[in-house]
C-alpha positions as CSV (number, residue, x, y, z in Angstrom):
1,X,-4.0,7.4,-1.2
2,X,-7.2,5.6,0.3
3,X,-6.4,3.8,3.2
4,X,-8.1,0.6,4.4
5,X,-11.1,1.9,7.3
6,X,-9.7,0.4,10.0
7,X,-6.1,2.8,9.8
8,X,-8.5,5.9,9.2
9,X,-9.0,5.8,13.7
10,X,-5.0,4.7,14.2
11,X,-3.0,5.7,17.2
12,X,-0.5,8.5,16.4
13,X,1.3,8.4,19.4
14,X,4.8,7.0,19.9
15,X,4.9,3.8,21.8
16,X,6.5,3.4,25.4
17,X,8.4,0.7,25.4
18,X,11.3,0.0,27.8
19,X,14.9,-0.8,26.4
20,X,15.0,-4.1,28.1
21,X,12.3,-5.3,26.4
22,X,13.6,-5.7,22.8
23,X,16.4,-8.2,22.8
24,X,18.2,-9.9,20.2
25,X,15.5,-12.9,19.9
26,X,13.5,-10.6,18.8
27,X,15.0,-10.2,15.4
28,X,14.6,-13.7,14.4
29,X,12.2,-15.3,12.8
30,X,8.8,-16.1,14.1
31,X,7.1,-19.4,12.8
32,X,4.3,-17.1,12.5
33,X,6.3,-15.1,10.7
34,X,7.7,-18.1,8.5
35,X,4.6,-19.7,7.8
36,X,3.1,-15.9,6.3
37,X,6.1,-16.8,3.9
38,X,5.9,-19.8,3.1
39,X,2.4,-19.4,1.4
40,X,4.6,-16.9,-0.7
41,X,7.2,-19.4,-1.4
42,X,4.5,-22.3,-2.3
43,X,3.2,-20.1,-5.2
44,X,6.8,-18.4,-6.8
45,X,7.8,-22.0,-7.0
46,X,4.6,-22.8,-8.9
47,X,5.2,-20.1,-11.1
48,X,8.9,-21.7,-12.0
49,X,7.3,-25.4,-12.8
50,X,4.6,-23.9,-14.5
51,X,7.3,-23.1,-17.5
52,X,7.7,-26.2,-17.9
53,X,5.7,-28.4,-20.0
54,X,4.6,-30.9,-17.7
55,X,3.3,-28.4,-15.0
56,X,2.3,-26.0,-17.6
57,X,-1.4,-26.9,-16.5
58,X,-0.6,-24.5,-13.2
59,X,-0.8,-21.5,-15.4
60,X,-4.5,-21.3,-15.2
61,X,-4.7,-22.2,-11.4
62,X,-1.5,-19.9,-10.0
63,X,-2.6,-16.8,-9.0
64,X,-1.3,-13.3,-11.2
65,X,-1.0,-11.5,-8.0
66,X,-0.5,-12.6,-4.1
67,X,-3.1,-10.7,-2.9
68,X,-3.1,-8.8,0.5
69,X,-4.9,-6.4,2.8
70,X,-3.3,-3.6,1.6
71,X,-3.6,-4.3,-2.6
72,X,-6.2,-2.0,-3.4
73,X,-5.0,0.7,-1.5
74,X,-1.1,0.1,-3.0
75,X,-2.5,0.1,-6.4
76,X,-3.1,3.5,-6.7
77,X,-1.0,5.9,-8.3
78,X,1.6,7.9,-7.0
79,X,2.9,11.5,-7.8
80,X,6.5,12.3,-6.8
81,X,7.6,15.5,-6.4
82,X,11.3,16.2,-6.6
83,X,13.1,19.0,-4.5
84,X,15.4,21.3,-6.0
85,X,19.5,20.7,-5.1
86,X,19.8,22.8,-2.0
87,X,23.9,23.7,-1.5
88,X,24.6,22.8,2.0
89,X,26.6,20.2,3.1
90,X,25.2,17.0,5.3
91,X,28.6,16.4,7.4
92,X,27.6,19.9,9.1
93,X,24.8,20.2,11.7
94,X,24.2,23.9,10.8
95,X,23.8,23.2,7.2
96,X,21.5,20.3,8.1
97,X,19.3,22.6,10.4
98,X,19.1,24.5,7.3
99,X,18.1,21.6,4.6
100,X,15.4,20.4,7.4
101,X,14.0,23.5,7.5
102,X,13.4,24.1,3.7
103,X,12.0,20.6,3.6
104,X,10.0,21.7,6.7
105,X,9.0,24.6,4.9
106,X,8.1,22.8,1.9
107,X,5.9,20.3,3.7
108,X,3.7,23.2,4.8
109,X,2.7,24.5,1.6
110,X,2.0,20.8,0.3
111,X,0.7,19.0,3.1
112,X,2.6,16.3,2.5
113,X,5.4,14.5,5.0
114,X,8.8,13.9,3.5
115,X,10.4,9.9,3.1
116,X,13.9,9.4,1.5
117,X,17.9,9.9,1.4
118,X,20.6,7.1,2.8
119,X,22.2,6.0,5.6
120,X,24.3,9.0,6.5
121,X,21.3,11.5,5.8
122,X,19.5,9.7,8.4
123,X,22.8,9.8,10.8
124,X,23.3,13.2,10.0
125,X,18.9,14.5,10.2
126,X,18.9,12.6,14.0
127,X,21.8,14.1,15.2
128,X,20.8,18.2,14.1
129,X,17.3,17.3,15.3
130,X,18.4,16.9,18.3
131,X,19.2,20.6,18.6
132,X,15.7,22.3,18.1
133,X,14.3,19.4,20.8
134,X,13.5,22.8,22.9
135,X,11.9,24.4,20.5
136,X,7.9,25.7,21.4
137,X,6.5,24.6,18.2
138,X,6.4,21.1,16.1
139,X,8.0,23.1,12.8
140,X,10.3,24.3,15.3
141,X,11.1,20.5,16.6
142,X,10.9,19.4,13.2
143,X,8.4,16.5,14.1
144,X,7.0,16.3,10.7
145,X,10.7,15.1,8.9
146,X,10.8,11.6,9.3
147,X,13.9,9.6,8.7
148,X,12.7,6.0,9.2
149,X,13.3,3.7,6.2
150,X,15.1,0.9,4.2
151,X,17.0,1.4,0.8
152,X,15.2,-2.0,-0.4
153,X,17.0,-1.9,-3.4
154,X,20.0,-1.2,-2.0
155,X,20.0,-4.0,0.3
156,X,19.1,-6.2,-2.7
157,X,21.6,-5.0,-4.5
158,X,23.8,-5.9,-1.7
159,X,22.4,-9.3,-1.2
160,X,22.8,-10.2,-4.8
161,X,26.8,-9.4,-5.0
162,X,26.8,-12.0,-1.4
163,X,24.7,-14.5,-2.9
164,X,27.5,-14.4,-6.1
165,X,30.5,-14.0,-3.5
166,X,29.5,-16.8,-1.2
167,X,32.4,-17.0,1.4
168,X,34.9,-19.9,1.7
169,X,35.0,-22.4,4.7
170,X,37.3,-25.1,5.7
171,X,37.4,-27.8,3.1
172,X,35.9,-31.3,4.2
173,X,36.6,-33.9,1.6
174,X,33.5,-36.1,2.9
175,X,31.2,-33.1,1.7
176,X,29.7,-32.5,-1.4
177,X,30.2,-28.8,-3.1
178,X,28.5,-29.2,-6.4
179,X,25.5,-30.3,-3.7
180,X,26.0,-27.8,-1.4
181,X,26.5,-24.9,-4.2
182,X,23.1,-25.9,-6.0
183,X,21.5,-25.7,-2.2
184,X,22.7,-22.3,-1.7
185,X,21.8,-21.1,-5.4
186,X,18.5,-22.3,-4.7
187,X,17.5,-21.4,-1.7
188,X,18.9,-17.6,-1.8
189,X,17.6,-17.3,-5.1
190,X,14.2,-18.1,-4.1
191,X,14.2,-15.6,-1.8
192,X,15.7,-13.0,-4.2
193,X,12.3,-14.0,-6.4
194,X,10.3,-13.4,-3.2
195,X,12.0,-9.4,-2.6
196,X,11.1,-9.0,-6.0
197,X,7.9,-10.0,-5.4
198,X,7.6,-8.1,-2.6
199,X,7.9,-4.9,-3.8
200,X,6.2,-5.6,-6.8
201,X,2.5,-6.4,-4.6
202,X,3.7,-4.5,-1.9
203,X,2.7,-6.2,0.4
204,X,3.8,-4.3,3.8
205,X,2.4,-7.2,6.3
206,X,6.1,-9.5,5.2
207,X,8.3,-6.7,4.6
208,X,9.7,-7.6,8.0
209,X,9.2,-11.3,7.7
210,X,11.7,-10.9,5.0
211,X,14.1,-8.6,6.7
212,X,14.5,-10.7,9.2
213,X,15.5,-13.8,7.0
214,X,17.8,-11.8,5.5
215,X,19.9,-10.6,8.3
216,X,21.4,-14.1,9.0
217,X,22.9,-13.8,5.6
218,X,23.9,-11.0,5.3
219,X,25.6,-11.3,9.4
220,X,27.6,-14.3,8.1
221,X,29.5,-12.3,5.9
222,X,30.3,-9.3,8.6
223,X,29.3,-8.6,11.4
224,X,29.1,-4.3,10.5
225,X,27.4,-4.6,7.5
226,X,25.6,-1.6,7.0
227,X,22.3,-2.7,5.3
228,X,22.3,-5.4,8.8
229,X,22.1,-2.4,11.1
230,X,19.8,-0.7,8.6
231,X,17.2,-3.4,8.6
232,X,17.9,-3.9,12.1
233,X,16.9,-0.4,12.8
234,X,14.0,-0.7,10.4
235,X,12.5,-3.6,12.3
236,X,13.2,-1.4,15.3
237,X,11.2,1.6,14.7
238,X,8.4,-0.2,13.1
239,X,7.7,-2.9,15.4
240,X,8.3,-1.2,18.7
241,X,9.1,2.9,18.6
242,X,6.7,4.1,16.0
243,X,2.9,4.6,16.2
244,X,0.7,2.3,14.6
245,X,-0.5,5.2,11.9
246,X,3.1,6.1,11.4
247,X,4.2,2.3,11.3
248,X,2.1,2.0,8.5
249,X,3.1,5.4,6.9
250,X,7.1,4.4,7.1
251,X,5.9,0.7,5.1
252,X,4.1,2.1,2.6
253,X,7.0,5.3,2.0
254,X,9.3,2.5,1.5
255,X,7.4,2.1,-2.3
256,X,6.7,4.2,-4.6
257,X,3.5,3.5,-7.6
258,X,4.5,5.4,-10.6
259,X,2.0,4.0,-13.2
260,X,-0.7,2.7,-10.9
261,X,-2.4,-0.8,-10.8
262,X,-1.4,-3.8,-9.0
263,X,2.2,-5.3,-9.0
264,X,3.3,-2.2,-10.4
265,X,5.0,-0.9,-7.0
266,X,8.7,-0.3,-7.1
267,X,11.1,0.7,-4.6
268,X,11.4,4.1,-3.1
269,X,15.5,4.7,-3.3
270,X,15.1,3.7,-6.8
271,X,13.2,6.3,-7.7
272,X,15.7,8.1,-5.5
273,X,18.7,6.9,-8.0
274,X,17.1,7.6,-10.9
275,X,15.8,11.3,-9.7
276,X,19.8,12.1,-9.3
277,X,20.9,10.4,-12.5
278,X,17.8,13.0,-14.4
279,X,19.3,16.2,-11.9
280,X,22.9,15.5,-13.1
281,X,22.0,15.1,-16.6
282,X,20.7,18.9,-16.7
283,X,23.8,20.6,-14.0
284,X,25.7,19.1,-17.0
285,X,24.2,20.7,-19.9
286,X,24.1,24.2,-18.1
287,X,28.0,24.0,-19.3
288,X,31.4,25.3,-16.8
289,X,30.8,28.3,-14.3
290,X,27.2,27.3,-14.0
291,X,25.7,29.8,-10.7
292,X,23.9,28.4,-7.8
293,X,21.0,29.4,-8.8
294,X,20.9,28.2,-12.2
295,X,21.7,24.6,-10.6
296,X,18.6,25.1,-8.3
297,X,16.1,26.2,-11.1
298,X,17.1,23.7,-13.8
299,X,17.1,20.4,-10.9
300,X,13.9,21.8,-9.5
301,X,12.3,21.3,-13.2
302,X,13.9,18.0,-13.6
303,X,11.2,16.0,-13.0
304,X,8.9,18.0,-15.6
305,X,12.0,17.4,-18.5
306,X,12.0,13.7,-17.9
307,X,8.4,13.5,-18.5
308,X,8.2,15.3,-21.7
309,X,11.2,14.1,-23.2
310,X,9.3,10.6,-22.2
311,X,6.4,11.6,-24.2
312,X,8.6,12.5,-27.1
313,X,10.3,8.9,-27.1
314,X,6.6,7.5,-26.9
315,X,5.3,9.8,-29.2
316,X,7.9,8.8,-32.1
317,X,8.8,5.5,-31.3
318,X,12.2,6.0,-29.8
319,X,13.6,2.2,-28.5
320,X,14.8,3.2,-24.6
321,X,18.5,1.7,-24.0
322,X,18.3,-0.7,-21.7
323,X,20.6,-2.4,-19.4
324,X,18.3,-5.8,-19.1
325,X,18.0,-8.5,-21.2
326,X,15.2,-8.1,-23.8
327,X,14.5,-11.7,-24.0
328,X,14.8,-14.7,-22.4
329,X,17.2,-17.7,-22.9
330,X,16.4,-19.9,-25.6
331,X,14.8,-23.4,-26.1
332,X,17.7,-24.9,-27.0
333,X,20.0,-23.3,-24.2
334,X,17.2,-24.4,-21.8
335,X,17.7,-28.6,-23.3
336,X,21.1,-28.1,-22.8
337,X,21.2,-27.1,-18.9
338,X,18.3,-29.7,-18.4
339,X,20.7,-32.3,-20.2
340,X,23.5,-31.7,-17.8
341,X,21.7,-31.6,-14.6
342,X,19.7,-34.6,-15.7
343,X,23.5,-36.4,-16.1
344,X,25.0,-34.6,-12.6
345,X,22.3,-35.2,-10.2
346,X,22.9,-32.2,-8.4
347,X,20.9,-32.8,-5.8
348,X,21.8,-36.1,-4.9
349,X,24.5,-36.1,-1.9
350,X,27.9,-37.7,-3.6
351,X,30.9,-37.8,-1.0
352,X,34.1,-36.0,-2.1
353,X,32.3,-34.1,-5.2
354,X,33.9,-31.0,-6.2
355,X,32.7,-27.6,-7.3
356,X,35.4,-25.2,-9.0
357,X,35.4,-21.7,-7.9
358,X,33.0,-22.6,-4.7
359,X,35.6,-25.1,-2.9
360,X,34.3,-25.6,0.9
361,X,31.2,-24.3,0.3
362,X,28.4,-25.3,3.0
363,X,25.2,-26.8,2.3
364,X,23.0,-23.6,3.5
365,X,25.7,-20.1,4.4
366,X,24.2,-19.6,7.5
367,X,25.3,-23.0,9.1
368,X,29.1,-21.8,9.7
369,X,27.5,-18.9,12.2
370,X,27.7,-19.0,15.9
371,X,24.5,-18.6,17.1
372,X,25.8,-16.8,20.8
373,X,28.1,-14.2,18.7
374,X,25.1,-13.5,16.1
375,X,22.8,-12.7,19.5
376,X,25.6,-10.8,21.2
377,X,26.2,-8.5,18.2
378,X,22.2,-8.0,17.7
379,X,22.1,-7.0,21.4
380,X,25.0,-4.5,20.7
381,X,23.3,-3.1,17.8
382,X,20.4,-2.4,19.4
383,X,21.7,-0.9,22.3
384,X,23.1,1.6,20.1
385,X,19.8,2.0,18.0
386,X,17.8,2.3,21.2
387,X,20.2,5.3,22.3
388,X,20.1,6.5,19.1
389,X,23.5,6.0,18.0
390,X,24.0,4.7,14.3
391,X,27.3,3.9,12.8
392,X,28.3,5.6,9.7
393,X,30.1,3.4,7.6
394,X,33.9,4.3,6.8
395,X,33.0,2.7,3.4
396,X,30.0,3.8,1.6
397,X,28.4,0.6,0.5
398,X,26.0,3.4,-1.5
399,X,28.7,4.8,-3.7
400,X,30.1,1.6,-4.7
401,X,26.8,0.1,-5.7
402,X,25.8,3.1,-7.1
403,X,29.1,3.8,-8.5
404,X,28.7,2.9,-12.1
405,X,25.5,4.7,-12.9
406,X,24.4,1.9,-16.0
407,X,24.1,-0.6,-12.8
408,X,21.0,0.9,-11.5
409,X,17.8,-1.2,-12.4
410,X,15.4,0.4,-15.1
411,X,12.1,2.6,-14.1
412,X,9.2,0.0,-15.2
């Protein structure tokens, strides 16, 4: 992938920074920050009055794409290149040396440097890394596995099934639900448009911007949410511990280009799902008492399957099953929404209004949080991060998104 000329000269080495000089401040929002997305904001709310017939003159003045330093260079196509299943098992720090190694093994003959897995595969990589940190040669170290990232569409995911379980508060009968339930829609919602968005441009200069407005969220609903250490940690490593060339390296692994052209960018765990879902398909069709190697051969020509079978579809016409909606809501659905907010003012405070199913429900979800115990817990966090301690979940918030496989979001 070209890069832009002024990352051809980058920095590669690791920054010195001293512990005490990342705090917990540092994980909110900058009005720098903010303002980089508001811009974005100003022109995904254009986009939503523009479909309406009095604003439907914006269509020829809203820009198709927010552009960005980076656009040309994240509109290229990219090739992925899946790894056969290798039989070891992550909870063991041998049988991690021994993955690492194959990948590090791998990355020789390809030139390439690795990106991808979860949480735990992280957790696990760090801690068996540790062990070669004597080694005399950077294979032997294995410097050139890097386990920085973000499951963006994992955290989505996550944020989505928050936004739809909005917790409960204690009920005031001078406040107005209906109010404060269209508030929250609205302003969550918007900013489910903007991740979308994001990863659509890729646009690496707000990934953090976003992260960082959506920690507050996702901290009022627990404190030990995994995907809030994860971002935390992402923001971390990027903006402080990495190397400018490998900052940018760890943004732009975080998306993944599979047709090429701009706004065509998806995320990189995604392609992670759907690379599993295509490897389980084949162990399955090898039938019972299938041998290791067998497994290893068919999963390492996955990959090649999906495309031709792909071709066949396209070839012939085959309709792809998908779990989406094919079209949108109708006209008439549309007059009959705008009828009943038109009659409800929903946005016009009424005192003692109720909203059924969202009872208590404050204006904005991050009002109800203590602002000391959000900093205290962020200082905690990265305390841990700093010493290089990550929790592993006793709940994997992977498998239960992930569970039901017909849940994971097309391949565009």
């Amino acid at each position: 992938m070209p890069y832009p000329q002024e990352l051809l000269d980058m920095d590669t080495t690791q920054q010195s920074i001293a512990k005490e000089a990342i705090s917990g401040t540092d994980m909110f929002l900058k009005n720098t920050e903010f303002g980089r997305l508001e811009s974005s904001y100003i022109i995904l709310v254009a986009r939503i009055l523009s479909d309406m017939k009095p604003f439907a003159w914006m269509k020829t003045v809203i820009p198709t794409h927010i552009h960005h330093s980076y656009s040309a260079s994240m509109s290229h196509r990219n090739e992925v290149f899946n790894l056969s299943i290798i039989h070891k098992n992550e909870a063991k720090y041998e049988d991690c040396l021994n993955i690492m190694d194959t990948i590090e093994n791998c990355l020789q003959q390809v030139y390439t440097e690795a990106h991808g897995g979860d949480q735990l595969t992280k957790v696990r990589f760090d801690g068996a890394a540790t062990l070669r940190l004597l080694s005399p040669t950077a294979a032997g170290t294995l410097d050139h596995i890097k386990s920085h990232f973000c499951e963006l569409c994992h955290l989505k995911q996550d944020f989505f099934r928050k936004v739809k379980d909005l917790s409960k508060n204690s009920q005031d009968k001078k406040d107005d639900e209906l109010y404060n339930y269209c508030c929250n829609s609205c302003t969550w919602g918007l900013h489910l448009v903007q991740l979308d968005e994001l990863v659509k441009e890729c646009d690496i200069t707000i990934i953090i911007p976003n992260l960082k407005l959506c920690l507050p969220f996702l901290f009022s609903h627990s404190n030990r949410s995994k995907y809030l250490e994860q971002a935390i940690d992402y923001i971390c490593q990027t903006q402080y511990l990495l190397s400018p060339l490998n900052k940018i390296r760890v943004l732009e692994g975080s998306f993944i280009n599979l047709k090429g052209g701009i706004g065509n960018n998806i995320e990189a765990d995604l392609v992670q799902e759907h690379s599993v879902r295509e490897q389980k398909v084949l162990i399955k069709g090898l039938g019972a008492n299938k041998p290791e190697n067998a497994i290893s051969v068919v999963t390492a020509a996955a990959s090649a399957v999906t495309r031709i079978c792909n071709h066949f579809d396209d070839t012939f016409s085959v309709s792809k099953v998908s779990t989406r909606h094919t079209s949108k809501a109708s006209q008439k659905d549309h007059e009959i929404v705008q009828e009943v907010l038109r009659r409800i003012h929903p946005f016009k405070f009424q005192s003692g209004r109720m909203c059924a199913g969202f009872l208590a429900l404050k204006s904005n979800q991050c009002k109800q949080i203590d602002l000391n115990c959000m900093l205290s817990d962020y200082e905690q966090l990265l305390e841990r991060i700093l010493q290089g301690h990550i929790t592993i979940p006793e709940v994997d918030e992977d498998a239960v998104l992930s569970s039901n496989e017909e849940e994971i979001p097309e391949l565009p």
